[in-house]
C-alpha positions as CSV (number, residue, x, y, z in Angstrom):
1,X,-66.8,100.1,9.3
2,X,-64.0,98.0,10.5
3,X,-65.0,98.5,14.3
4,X,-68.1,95.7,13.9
5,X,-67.4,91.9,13.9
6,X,-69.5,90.2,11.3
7,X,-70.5,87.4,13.3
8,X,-71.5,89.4,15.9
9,X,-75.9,90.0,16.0
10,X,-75.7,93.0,17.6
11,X,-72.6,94.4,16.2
12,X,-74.8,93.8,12.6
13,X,-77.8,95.8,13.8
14,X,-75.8,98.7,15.0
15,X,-73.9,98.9,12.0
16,X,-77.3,99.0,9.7
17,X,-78.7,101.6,12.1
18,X,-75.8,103.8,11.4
19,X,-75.3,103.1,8.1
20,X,-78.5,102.1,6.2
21,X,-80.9,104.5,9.1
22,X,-78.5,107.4,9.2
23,X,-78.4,107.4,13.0
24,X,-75.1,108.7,14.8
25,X,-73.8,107.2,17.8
26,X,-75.0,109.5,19.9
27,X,-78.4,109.2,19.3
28,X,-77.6,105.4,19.8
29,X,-76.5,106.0,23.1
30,X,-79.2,108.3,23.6
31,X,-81.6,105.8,22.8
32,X,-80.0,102.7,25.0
33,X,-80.1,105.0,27.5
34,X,-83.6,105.6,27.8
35,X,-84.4,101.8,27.5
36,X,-81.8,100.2,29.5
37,X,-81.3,103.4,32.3
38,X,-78.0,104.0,31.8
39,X,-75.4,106.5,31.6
40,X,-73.4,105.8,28.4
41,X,-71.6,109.0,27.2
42,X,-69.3,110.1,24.3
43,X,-66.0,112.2,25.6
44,X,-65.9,115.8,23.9
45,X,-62.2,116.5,22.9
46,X,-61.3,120.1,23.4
47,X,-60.3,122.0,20.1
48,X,-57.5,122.6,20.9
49,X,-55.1,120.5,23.1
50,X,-51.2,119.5,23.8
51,X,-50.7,116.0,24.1
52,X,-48.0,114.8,27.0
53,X,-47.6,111.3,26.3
54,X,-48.8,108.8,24.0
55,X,-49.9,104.7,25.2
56,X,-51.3,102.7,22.3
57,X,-53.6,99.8,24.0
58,X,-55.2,97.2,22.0
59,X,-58.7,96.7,23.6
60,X,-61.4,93.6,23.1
61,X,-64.3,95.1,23.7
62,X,-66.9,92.5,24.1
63,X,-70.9,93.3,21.7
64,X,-73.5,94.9,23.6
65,X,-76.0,92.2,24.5
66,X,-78.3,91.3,21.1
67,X,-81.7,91.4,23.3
68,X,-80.9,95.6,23.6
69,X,-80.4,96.6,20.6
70,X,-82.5,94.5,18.9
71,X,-85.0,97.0,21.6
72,X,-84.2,99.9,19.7
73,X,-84.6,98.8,15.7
């Protein structure tokens, strides 16, 4: 997946849970949620939908602290 940085801990360990443990993301959220008491949630697109305008925005989203997710594995 191109979405994890390779010198990134905890970017590593979520990428093996997803790909080596079969988890989704959702029960990765689902999980940090329980530990850290948080509210992390997944936007359900509709089916069906009309899109108005389009923005492309290149984000840097920083890696979720190593010490949490190395909680979960």
């Amino acid at each position: 997946m191109a979405c994890f940085r390779e010198d990134s801990r905890s970017d590593t360990l979520i990428k093996d849970l997803i790909e080596k443990d079969n988890w989704t993301i959702e029960k990765l959220l689902d999980k940090i949620n329980q530990i850290d008491n948080r509210n992390l949630t997944l936007i359900k697109k509709p089916l069906i939908g009309i899109e108005i305008s389009v923005e492309l925005k290149e984000l840097k989203l920083d890696s979720l602290p190593f010490e949490l997710i190395n909680q979960i594995k």
